[in-house]
mmCIF file of the N, C-alpha and C atoms, coordinates in Angstrom:
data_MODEL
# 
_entry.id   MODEL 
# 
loop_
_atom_site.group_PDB 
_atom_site.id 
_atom_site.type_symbol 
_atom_site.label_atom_id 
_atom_site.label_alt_id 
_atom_site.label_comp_id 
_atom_site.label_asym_id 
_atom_site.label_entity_id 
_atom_site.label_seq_id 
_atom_site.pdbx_PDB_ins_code 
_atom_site.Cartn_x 
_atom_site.Cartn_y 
_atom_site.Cartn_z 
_atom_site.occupancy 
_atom_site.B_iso_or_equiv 
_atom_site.pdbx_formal_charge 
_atom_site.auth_seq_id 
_atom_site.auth_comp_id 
_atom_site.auth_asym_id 
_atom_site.auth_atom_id 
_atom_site.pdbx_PDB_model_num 
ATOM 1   N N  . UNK A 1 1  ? 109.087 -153.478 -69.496 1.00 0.00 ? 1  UNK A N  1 
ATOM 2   C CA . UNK A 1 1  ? 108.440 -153.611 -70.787 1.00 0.00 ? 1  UNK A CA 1 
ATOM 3   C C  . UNK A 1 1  ? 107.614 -152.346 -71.058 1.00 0.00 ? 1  UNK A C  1 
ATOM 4   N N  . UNK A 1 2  ? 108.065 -152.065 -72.546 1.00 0.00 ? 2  UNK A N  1 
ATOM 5   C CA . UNK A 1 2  ? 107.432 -150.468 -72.585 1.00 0.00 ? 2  UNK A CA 1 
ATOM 6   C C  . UNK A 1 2  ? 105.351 -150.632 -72.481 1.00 0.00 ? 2  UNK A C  1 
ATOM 7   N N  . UNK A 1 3  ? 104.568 -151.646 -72.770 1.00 0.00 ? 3  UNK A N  1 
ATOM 8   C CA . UNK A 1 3  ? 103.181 -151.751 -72.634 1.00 0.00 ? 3  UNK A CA 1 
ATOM 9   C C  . UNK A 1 3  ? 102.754 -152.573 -71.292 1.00 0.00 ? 3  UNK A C  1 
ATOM 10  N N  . UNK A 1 4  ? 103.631 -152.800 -70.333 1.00 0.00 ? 4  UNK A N  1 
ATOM 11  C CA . UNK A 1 4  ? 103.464 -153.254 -68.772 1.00 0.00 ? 4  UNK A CA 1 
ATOM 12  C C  . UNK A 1 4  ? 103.020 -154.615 -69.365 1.00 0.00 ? 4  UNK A C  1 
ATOM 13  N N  . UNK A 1 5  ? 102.851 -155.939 -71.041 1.00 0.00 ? 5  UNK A N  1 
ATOM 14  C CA . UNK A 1 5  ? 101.815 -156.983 -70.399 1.00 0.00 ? 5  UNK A CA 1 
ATOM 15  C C  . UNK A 1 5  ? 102.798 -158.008 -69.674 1.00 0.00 ? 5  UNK A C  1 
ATOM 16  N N  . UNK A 1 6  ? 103.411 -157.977 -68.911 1.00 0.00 ? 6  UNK A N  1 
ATOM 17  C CA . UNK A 1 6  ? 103.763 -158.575 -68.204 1.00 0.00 ? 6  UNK A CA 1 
ATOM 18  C C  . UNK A 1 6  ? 102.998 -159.237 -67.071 1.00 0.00 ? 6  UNK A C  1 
ATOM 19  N N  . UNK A 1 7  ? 102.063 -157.967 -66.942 1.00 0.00 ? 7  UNK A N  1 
ATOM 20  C CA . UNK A 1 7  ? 100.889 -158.159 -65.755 1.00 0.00 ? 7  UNK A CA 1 
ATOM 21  C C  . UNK A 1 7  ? 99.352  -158.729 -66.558 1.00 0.00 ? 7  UNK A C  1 
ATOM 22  N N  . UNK A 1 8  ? 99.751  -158.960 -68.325 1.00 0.00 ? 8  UNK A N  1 
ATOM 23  C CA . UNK A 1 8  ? 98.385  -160.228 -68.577 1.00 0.00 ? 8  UNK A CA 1 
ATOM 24  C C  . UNK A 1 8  ? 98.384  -161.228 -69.518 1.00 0.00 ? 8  UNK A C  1 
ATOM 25  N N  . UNK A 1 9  ? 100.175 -161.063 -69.628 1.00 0.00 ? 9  UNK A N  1 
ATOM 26  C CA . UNK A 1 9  ? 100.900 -162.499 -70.104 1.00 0.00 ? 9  UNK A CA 1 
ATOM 27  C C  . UNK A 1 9  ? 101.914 -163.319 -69.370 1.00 0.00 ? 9  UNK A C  1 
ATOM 28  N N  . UNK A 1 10 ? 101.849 -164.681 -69.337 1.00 0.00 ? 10 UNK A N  1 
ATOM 29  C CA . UNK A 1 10 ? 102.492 -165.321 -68.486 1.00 0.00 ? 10 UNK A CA 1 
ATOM 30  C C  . UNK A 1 10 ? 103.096 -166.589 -69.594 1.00 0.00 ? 10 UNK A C  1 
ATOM 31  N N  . UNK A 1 11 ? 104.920 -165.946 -70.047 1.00 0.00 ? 11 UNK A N  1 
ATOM 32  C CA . UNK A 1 11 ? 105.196 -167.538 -70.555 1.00 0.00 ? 11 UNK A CA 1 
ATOM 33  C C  . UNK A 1 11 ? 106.183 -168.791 -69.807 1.00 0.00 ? 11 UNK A C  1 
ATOM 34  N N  . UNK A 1 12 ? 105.327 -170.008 -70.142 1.00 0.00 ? 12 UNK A N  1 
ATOM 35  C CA . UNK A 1 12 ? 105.738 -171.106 -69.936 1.00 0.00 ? 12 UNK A CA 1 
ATOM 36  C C  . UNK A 1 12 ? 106.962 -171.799 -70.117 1.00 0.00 ? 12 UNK A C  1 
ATOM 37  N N  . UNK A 1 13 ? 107.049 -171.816 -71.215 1.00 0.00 ? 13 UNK A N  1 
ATOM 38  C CA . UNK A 1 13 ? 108.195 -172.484 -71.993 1.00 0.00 ? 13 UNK A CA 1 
ATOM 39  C C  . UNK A 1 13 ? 107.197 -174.147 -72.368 1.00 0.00 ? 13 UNK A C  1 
ATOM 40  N N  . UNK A 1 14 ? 108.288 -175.116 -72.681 1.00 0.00 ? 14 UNK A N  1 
ATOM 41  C CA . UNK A 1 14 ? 107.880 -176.021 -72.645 1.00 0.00 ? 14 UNK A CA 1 
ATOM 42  C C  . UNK A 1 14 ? 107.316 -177.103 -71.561 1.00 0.00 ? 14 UNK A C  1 
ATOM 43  N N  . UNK A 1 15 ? 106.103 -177.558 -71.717 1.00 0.00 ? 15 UNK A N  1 
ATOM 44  C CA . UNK A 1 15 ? 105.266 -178.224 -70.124 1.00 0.00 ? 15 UNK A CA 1 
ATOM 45  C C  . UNK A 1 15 ? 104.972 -179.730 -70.991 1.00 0.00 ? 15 UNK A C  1 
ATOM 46  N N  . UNK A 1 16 ? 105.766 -180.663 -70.735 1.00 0.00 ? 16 UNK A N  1 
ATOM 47  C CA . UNK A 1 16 ? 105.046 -182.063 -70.908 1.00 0.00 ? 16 UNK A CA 1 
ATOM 48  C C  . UNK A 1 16 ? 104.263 -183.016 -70.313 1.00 0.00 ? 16 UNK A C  1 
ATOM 49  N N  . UNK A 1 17 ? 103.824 -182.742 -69.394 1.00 0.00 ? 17 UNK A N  1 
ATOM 50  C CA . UNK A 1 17 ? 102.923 -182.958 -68.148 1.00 0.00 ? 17 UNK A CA 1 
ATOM 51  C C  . UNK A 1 17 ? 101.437 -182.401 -68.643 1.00 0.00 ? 17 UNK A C  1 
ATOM 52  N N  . UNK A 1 18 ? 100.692 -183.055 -69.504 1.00 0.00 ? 18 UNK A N  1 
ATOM 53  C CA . UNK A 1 18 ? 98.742  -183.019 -69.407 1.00 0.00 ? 18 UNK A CA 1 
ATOM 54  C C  . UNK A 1 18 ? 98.304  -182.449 -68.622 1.00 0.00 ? 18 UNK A C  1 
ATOM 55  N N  . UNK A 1 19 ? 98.642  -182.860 -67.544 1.00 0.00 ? 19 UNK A N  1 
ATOM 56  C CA . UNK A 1 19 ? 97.714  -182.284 -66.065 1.00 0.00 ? 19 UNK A CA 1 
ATOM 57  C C  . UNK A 1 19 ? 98.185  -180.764 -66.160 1.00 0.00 ? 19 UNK A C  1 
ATOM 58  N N  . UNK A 1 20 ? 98.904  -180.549 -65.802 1.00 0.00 ? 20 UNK A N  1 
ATOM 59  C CA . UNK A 1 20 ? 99.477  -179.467 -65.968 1.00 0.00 ? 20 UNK A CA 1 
ATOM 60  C C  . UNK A 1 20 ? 99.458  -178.706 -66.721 1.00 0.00 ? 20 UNK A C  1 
ATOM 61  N N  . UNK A 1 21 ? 99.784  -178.563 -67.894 1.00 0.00 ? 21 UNK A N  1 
ATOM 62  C CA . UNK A 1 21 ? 98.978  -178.021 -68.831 1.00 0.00 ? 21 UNK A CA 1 
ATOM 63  C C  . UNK A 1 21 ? 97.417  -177.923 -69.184 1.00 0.00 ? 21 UNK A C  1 
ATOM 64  N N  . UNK A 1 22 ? 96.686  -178.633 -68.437 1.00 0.00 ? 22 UNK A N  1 
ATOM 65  C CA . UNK A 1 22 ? 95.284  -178.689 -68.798 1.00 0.00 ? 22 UNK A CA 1 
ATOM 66  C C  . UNK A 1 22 ? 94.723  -177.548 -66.757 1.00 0.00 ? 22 UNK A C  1 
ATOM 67  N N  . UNK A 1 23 ? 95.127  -177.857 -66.239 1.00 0.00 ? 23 UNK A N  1 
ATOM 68  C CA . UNK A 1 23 ? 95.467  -176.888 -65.063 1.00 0.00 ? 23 UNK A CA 1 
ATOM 69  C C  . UNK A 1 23 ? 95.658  -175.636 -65.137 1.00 0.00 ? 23 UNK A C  1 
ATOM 70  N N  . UNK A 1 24 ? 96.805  -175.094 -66.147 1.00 0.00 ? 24 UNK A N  1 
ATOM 71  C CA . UNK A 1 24 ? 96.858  -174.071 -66.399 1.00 0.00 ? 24 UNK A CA 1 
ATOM 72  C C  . UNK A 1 24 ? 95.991  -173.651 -67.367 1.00 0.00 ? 24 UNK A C  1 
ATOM 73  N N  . UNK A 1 25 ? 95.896  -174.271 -68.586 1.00 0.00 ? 25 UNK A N  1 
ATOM 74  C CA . UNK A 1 25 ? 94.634  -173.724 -69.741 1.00 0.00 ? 25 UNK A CA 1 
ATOM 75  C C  . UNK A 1 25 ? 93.303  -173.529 -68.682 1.00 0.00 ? 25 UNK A C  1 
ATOM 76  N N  . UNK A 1 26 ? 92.871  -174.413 -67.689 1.00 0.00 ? 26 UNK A N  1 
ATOM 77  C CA . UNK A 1 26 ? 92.007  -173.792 -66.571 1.00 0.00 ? 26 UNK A CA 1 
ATOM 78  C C  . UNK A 1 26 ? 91.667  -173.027 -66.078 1.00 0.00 ? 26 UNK A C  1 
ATOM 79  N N  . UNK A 1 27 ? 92.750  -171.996 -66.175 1.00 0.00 ? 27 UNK A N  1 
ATOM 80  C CA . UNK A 1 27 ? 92.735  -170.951 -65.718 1.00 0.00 ? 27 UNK A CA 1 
ATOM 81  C C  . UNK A 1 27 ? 93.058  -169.466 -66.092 1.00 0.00 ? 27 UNK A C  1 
ATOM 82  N N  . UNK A 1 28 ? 93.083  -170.206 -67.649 1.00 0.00 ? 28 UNK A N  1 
ATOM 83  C CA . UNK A 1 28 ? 93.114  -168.935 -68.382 1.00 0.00 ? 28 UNK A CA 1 
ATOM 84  C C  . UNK A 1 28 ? 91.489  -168.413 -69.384 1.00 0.00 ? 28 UNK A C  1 
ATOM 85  N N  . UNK A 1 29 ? 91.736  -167.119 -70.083 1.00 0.00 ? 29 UNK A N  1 
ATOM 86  C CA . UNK A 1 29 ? 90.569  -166.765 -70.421 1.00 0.00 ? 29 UNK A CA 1 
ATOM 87  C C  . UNK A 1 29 ? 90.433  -166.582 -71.757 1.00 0.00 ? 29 UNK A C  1 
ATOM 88  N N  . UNK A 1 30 ? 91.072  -167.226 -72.275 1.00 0.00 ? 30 UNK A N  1 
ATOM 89  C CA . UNK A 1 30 ? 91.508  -166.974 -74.018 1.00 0.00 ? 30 UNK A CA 1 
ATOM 90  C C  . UNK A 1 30 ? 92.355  -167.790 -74.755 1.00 0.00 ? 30 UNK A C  1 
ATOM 91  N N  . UNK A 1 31 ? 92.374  -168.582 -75.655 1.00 0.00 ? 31 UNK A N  1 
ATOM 92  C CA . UNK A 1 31 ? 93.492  -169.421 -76.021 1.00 0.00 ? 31 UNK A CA 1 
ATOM 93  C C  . UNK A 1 31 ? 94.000  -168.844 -77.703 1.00 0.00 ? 31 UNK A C  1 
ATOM 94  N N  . UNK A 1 32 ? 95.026  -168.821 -78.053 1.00 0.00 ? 32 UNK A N  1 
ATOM 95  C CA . UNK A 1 32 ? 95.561  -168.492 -79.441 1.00 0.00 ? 32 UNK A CA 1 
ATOM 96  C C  . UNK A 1 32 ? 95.883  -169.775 -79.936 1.00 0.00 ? 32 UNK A C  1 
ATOM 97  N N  . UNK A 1 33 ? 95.604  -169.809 -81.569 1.00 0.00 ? 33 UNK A N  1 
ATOM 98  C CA . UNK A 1 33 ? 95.998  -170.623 -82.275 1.00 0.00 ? 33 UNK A CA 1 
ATOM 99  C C  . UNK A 1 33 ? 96.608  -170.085 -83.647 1.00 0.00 ? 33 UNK A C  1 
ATOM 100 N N  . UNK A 1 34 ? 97.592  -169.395 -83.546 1.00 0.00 ? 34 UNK A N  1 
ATOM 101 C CA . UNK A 1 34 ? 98.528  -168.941 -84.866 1.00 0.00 ? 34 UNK A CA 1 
ATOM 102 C C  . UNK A 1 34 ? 98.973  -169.600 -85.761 1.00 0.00 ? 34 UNK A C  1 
ATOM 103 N N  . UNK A 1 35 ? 98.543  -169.545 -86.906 1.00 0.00 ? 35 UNK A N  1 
ATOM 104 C CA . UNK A 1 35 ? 98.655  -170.581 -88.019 1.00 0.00 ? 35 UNK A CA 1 
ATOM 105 C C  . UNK A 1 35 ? 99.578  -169.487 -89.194 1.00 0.00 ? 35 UNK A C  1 
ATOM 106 N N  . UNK A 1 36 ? 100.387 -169.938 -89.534 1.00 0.00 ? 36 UNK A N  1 
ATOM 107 C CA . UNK A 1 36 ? 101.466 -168.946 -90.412 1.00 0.00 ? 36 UNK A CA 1 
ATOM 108 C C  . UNK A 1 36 ? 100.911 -168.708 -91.980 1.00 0.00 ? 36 UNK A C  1 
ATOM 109 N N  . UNK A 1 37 ? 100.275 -169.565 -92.554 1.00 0.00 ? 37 UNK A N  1 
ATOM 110 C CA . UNK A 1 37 ? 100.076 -169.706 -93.707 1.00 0.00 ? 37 UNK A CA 1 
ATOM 111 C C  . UNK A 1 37 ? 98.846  -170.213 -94.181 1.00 0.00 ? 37 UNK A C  1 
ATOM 112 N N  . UNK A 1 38 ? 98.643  -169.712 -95.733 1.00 0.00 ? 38 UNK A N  1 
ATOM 113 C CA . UNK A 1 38 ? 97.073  -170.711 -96.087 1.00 0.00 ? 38 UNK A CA 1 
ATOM 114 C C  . UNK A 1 38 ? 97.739  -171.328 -97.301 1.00 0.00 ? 38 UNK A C  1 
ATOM 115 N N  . UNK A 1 39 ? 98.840  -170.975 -97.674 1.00 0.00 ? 39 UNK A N  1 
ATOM 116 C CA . UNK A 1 39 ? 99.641  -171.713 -98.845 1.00 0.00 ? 39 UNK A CA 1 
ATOM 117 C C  . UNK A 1 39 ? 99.313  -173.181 -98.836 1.00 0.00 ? 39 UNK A C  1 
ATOM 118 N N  . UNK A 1 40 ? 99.053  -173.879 -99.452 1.00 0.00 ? 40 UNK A N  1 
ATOM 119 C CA . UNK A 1 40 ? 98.204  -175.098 -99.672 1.00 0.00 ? 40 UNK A CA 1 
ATOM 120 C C  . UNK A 1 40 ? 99.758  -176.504 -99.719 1.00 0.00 ? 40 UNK A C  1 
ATOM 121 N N  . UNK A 1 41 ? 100.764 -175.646 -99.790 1.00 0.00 ? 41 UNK A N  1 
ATOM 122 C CA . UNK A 1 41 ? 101.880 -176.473 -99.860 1.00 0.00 ? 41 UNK A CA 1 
ATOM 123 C C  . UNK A 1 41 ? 102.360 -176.595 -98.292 1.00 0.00 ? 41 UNK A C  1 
ATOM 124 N N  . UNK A 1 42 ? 101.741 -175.987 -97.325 1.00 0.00 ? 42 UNK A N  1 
ATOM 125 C CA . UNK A 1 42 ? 102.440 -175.872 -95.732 1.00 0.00 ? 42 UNK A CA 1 
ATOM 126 C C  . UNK A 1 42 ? 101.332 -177.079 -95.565 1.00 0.00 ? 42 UNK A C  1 
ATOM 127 N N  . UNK A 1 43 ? 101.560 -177.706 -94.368 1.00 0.00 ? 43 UNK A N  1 
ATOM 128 C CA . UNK A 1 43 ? 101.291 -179.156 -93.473 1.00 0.00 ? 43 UNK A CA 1 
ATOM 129 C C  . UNK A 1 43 ? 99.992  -178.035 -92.909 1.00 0.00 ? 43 UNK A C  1 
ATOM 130 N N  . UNK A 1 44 ? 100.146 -177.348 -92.412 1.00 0.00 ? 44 UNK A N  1 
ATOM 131 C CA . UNK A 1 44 ? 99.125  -177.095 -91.473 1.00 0.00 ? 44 UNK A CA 1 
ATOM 132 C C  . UNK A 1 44 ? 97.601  -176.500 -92.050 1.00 0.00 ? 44 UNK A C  1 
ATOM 133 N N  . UNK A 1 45 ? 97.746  -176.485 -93.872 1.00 0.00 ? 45 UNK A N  1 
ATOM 134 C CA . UNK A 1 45 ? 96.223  -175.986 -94.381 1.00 0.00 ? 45 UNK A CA 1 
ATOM 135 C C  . UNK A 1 45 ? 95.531  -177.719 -94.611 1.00 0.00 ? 45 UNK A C  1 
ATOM 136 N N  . UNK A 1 46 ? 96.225  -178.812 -94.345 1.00 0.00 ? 46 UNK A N  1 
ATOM 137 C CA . UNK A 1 46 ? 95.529  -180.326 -94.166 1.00 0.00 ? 46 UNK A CA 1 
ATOM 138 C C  . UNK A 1 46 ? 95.268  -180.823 -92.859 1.00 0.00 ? 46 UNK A C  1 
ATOM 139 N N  . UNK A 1 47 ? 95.817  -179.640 -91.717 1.00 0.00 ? 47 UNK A N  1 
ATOM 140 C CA . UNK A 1 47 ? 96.479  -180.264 -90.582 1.00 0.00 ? 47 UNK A CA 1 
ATOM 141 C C  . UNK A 1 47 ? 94.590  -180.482 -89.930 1.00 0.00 ? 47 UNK A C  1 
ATOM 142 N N  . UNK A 1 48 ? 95.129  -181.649 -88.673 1.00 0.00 ? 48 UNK A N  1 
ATOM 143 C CA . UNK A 1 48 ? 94.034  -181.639 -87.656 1.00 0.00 ? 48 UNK A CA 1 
ATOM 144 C C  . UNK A 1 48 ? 94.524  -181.375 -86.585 1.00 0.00 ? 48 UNK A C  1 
ATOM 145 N N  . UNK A 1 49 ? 94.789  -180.326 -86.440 1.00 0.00 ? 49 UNK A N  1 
ATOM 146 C CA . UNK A 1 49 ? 95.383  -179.851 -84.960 1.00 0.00 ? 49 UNK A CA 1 
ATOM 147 C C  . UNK A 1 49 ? 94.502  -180.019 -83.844 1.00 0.00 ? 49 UNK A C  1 
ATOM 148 N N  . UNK A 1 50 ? 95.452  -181.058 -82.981 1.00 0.00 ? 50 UNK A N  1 
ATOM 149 C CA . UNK A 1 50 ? 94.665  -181.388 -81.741 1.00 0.00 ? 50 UNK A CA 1 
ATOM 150 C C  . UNK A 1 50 ? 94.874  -180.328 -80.108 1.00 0.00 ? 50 UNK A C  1 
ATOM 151 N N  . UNK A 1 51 ? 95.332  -179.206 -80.447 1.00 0.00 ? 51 UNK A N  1 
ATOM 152 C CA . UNK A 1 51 ? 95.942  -177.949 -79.961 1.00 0.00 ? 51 UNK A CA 1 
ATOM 153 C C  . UNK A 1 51 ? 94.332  -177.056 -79.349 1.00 0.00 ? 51 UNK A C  1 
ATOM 154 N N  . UNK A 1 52 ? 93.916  -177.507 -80.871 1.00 0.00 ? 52 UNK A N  1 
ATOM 155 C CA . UNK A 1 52 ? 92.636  -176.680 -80.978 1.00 0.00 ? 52 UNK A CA 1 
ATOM 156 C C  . UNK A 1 52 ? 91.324  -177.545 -79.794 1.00 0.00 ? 52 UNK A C  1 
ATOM 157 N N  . UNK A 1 53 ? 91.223  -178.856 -80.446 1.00 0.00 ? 53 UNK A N  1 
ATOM 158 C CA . UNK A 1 53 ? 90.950  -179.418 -79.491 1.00 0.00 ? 53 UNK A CA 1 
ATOM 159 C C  . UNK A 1 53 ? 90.719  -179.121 -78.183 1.00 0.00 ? 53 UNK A C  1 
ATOM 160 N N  . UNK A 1 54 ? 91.934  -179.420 -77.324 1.00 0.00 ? 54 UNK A N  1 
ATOM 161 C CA . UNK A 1 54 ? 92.230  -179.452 -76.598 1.00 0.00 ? 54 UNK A CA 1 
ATOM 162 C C  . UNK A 1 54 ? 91.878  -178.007 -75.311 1.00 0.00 ? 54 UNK A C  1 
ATOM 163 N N  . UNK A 1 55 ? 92.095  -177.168 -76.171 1.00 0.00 ? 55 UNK A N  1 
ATOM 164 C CA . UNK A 1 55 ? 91.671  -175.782 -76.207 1.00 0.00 ? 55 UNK A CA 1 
ATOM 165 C C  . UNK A 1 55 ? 90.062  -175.647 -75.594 1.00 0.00 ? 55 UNK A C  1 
ATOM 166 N N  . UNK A 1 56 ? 89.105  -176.310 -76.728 1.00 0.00 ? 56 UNK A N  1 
ATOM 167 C CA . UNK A 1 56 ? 87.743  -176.352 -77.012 1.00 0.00 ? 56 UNK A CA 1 
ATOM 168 C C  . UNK A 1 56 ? 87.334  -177.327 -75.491 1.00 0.00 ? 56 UNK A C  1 
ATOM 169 N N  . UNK A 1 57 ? 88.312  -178.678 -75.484 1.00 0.00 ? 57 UNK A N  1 
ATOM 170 C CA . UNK A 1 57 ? 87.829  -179.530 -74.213 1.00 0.00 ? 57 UNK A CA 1 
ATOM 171 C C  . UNK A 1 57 ? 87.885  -178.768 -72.940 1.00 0.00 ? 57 UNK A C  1 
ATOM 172 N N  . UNK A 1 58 ? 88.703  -177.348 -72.477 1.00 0.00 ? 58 UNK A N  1 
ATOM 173 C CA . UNK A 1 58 ? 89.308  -176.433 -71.440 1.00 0.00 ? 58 UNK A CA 1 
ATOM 174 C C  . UNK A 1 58 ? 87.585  -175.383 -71.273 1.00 0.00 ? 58 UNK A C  1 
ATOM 175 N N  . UNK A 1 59 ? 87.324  -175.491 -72.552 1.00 0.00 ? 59 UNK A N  1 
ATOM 176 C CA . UNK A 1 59 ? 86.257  -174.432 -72.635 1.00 0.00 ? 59 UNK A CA 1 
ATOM 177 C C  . UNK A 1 59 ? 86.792  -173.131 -73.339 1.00 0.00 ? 59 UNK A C  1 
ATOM 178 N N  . UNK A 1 60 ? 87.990  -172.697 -73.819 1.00 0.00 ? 60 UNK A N  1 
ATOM 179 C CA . UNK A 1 60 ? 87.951  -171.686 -73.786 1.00 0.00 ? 60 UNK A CA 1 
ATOM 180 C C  . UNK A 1 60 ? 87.626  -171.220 -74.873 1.00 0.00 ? 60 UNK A C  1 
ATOM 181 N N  . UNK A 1 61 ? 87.630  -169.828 -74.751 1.00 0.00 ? 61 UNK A N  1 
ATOM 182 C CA . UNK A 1 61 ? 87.236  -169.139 -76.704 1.00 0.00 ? 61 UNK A CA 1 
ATOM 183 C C  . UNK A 1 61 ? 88.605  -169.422 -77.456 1.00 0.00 ? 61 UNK A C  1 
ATOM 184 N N  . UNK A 1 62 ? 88.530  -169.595 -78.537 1.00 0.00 ? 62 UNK A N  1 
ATOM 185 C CA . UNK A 1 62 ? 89.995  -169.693 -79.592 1.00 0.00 ? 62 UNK A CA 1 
ATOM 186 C C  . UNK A 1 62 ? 90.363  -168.309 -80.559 1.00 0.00 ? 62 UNK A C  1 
ATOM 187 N N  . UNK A 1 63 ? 91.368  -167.993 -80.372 1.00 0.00 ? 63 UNK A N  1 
ATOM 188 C CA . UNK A 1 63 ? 91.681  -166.933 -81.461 1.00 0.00 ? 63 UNK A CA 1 
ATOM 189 C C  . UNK A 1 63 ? 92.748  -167.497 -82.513 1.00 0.00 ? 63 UNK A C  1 
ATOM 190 N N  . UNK A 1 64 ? 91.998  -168.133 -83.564 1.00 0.00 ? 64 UNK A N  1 
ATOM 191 C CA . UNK A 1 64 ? 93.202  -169.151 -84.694 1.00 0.00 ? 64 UNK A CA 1 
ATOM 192 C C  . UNK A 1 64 ? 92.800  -168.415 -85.852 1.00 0.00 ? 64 UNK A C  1 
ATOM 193 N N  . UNK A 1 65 ? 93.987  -168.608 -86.350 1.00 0.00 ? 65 UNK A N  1 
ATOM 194 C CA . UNK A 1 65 ? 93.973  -167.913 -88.101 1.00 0.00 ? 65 UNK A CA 1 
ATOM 195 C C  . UNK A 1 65 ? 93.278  -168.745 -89.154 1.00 0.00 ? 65 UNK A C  1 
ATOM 196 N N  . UNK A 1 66 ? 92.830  -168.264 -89.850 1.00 0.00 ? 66 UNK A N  1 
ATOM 197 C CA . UNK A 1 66 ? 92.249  -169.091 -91.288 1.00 0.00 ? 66 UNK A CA 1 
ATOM 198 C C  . UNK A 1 66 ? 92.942  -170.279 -91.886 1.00 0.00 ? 66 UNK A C  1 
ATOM 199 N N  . UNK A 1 67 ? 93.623  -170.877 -91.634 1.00 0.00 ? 67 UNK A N  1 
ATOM 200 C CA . UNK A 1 67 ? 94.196  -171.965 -91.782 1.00 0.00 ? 67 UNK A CA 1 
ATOM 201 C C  . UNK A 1 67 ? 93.887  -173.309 -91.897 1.00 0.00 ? 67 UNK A C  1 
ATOM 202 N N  . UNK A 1 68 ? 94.025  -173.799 -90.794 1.00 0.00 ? 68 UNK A N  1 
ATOM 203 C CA . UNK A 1 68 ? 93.743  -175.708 -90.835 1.00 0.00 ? 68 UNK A CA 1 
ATOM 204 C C  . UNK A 1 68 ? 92.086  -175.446 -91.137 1.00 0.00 ? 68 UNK A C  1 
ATOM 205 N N  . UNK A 1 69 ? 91.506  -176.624 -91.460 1.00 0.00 ? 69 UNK A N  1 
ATOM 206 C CA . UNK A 1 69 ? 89.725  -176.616 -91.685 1.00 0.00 ? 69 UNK A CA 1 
ATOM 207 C C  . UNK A 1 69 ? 89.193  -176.835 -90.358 1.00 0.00 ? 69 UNK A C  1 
ATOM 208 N N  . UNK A 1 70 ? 89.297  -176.617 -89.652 1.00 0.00 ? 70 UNK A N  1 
ATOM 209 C CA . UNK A 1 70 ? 88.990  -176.583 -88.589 1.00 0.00 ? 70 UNK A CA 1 
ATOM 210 C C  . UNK A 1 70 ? 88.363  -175.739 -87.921 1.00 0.00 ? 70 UNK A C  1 
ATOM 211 N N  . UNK A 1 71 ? 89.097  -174.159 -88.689 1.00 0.00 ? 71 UNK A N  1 
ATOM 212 C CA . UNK A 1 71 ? 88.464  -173.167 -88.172 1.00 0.00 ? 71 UNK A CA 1 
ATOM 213 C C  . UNK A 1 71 ? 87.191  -172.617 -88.766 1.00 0.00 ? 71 UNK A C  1 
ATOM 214 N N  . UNK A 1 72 ? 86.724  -173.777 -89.671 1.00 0.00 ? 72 UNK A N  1 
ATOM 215 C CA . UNK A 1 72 ? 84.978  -173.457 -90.005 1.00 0.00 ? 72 UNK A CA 1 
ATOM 216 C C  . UNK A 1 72 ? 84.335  -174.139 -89.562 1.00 0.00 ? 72 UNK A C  1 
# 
């Protein structure tokens, strides 16, 4: 990879296992929450994303886009 992050990204794929996923968010130092749109016609400017949540219960800091209301 031409910027090496190989060595400070690590992907998963899909994990349906809680524990596990809450294990790994454990042990990370940053969480993203990418929201595509603020268009008022997309699901996610009403959404209650429990992503974010979940995120917040781990402790970690969130980096989410202007989107769902959540992020005020």
């Amino acid at each position: 990879m031409k910027y090496n992050l190989d060595n400070y990204f690590k992907i998963y794929g899909s994990i349906n296992n809680h524990i596990t996923i809450e294990k790994i968010l454990m042990s990370c130092g940053i969480a993203i929450a990418p929201y595509s749109s603020i268009d008022k016609n997309n699901f996610s400017f009403y959404a209650d994303p429990g992503k974010v949540k979940f995120y917040l219960g781990c402790g970690l800091p969130i980096v989410i886009t202007d989107v769902p209301p959540i992020t005020h």
